[in-house]
N, C-alpha and C positions, 0 to 999 in steps of 0.2 A: 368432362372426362368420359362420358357417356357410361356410368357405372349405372346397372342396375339396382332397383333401389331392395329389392326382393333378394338379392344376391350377397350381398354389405351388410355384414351383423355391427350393431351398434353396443357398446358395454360403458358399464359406470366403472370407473377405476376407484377404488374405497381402500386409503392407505390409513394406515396408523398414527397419529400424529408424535412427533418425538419430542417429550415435555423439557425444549432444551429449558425453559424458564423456569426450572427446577433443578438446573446446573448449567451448560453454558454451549455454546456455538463460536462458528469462526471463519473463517476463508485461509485457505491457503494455495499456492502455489509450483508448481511443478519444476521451475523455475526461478532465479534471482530478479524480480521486478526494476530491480536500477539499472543490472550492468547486463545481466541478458546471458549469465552464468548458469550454464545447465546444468552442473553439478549437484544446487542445493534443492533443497525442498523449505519453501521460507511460509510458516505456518503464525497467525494471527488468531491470538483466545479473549473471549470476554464471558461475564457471568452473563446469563440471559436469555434472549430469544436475539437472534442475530443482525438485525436491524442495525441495530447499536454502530454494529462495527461497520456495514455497507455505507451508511449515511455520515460516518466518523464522527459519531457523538461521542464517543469513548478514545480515549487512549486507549491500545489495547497492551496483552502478554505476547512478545514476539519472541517465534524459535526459529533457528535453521537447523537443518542437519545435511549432512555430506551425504550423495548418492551412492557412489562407488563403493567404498565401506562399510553400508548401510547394507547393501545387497550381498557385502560380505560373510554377513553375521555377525557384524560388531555394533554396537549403541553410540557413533557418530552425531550429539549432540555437540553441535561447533559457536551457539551462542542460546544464550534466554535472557531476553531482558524483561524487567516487570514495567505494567504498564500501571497508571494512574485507576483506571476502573469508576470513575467517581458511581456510576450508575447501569440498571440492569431494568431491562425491560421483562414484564411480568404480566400474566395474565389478570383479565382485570372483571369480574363480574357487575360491573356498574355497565352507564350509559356506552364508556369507553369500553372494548374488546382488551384492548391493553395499554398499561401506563408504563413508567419510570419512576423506579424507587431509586433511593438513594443504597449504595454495597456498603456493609459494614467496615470498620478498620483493620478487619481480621483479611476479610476477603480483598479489599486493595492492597494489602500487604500481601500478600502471599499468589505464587501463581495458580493459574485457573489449571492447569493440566500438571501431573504427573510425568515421571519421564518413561513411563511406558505408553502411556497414552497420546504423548509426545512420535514415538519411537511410528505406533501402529499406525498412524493418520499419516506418517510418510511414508511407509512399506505401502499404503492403500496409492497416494500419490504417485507412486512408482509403477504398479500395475496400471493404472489410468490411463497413467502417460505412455507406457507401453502397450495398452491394448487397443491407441489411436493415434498413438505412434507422431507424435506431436506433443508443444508444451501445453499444460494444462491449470486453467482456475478452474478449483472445486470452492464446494459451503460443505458444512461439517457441524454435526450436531450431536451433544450425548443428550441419552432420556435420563434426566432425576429419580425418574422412578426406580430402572432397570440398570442405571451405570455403563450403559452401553455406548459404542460410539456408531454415528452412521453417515456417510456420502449422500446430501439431500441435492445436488447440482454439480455436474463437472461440464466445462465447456472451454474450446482452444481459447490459448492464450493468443493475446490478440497484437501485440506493440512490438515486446523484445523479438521473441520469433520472427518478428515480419521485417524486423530491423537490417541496413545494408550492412553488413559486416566487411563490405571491401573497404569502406570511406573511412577513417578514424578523424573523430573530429573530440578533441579538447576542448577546455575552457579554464582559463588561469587566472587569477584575481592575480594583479601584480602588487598594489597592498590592502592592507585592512584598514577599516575605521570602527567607531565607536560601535558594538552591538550592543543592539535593540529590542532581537530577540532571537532565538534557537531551538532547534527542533529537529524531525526526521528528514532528510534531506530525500527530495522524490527526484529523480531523473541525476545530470550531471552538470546543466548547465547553467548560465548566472543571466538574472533578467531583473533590468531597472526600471525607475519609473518614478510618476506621484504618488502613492501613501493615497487611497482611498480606504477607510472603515467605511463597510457597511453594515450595522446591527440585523438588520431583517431583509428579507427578499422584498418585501415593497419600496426599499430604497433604492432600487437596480436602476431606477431610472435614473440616478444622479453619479451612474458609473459613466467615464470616457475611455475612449480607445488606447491603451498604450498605457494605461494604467497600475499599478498594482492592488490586488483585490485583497486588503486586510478582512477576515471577518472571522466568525466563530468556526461553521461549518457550511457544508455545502451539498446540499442535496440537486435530483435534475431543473429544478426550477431557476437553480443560479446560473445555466449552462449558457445560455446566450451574452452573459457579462464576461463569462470564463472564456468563451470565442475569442475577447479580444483584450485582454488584460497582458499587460509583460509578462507578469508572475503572478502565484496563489501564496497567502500565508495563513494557516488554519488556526483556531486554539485548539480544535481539536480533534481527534483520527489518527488513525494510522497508515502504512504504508498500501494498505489494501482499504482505503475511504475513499469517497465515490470525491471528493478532491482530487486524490493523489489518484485516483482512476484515467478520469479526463485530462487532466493537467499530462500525462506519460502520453495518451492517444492524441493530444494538441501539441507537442514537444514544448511544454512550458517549464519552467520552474516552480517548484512547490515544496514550503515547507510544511507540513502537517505537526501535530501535535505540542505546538508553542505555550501552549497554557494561558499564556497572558499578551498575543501580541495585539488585540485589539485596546488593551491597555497600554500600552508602551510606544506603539506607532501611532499619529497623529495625522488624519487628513490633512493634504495638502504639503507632506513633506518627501523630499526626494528620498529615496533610500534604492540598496541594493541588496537583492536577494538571491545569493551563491551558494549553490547543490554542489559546489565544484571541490570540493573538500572532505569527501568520504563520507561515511554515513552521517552526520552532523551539518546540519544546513546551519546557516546564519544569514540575518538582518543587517545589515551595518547603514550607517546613519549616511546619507549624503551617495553619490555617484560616484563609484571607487571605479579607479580605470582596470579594465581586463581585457585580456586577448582572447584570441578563436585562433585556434591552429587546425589545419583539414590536411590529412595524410592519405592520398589514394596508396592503399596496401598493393593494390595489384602492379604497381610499378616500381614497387621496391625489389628487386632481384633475392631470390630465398638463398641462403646459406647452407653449405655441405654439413655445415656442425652443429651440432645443438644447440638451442640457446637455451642457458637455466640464470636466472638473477634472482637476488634477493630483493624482498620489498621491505623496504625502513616503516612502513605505514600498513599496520597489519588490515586496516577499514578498505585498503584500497586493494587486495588479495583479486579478490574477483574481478576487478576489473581489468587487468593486467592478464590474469588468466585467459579472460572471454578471446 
């Protein structure tokens, strides 16, 4: 760049660190992650240092709240679910920087956030997003110390945004069979296959193409098996785990947060894995037959009237919306 070198001041950046490991972190969204719903702010809480939830070690606390309302002045909380929490990563004075404790039965019972705290972390999400003017993934941390909340990474949302919004393309299980297992349903679509469990990453070598990938969890190391598998089914993560991350950027199917489906599903058995059912994914045993329906919208002729419908299935609100 032919910068002078005499010219170019150099500086140390010396930030504070925020003891979330003293209370807890998260990721959220500026955006609906499944159906590509601009309306919500969909916000993921665990006790901890945040790791947890990027790598989906944790079930985590999920909220949504409404934008439009929210920018009102009103406290548009439109769902909380608690999550399992089994564990929280902690600062660690040994050989290890940091470990994993086990959270008490107080703290998995009870949510990690407040619904002010709830409230503030989307008002933040809304300026972000307005002041880049595009959707947005931020991390989110409070200090244990001080109680405070702060924005430690926001950067464009990368999938729904980018997604063709002309093409509508469905997916319909025409019936069900036996489930096997259930969980966050990540995307919309349904993807079959053999039943591989894999316990550990050194077993990748024993994954084949067209597969489904049973296992616990999933970090970048598993991404070259994740290249070519039908579907993902996790025990554990949430809708913001670096599964359910890749699996939306690969248009796969992925259930996260199953608990037990590396106990339940058994290498070498067919099974199918349907997102196509609102927020509730399901396992079912054996190759259930389904359809693909594709609707180019732009050769549908628009109507002079409005259209307003009701939806019988309150999980599938947003998708209907988008």
């Amino acid at each position: 760049k032919k910068f002078s070198h005499f010219k170019v001041a150099l500086s140390i950046g010396v930030e504070k660190m925020v003891r979330s490991d003293l209370a807890c972190s998260g990721v959220m969204f500026s955006i609906d992650t499944e159906t590509g719903f601009k309306d919500v702010v969909l916000i993921n809480a665990s006790y901890g240092l945040g790791e947890n939830i990027v790598q989906g070690a944790v079930n985590p606390d999920e909220y949504y709240i409404f934008k439009p309302t929210l920018k009102q002045g009103h406290n548009p909380i439109l769902s909380k679910t608690i999550g399992t929490k089994k564990i929280k990563m902690i600062y660690h004075k040994g050989k290890k920087t940091t470990i994993n404790i086990s959270t008490t039965e107080k703290e998995r019972n009870s949510f990690v956030l407040n619904d002010g705290e709830v409230l503030q972390l989307a008002k933040w999400a809304c300026l972000i997003e307005e002041h880049y003017k595009k959707p947005m993934d931020m991390e989110w941390a409070k200090d244990g110390k001080s109680g405070k909340l702060f924005i430690v990474q926001a950067r464009p949302e990368t999938v729904q945004s980018q997604r063709d919004k002309t093409i509508l393309e469905e997916y319909k299980i025409n019936e069900k069979g036996k489930v096997l297992a259930a969980g966050k349903a990540v995307g919309d679509r349904i993807g079959q296959g053999m039943a591989n469990v894999i316990e550990s990453v050194h077993q990748i070598g024993k994954f084949g193409k067209g597969q489904v990938l049973v296992t616990d969890m999933t970090d970048p190391d598993w991404e070259p098996i994740m290249k070519i598998a039908s579907a993902i089914v996790t025990n554990r993560g949430g809708r913001t785990a670096h599964a359910a991350i890749i699996s939306r950027e690969l248009g796969l199917p992925c259930i996260v947060g199953t608990t037990n489906a590396t106990k339940k599903i058994k290498s070498g058995e067919k099974i199918t894995v349907s997102c196509a059912e609102g927020e509730e994914g399901f396992v079912y045993s054996g190759l259930v037959p389904f359809k693909i329906m594709k609707t180019d919208l732009k050769k549908i002729p628009r109507p002079k009237t409005k259209i307003m419908m009701n939806v019988g299935n309150p999980e599938q609100a947003f998708e209907f919306r988008r």
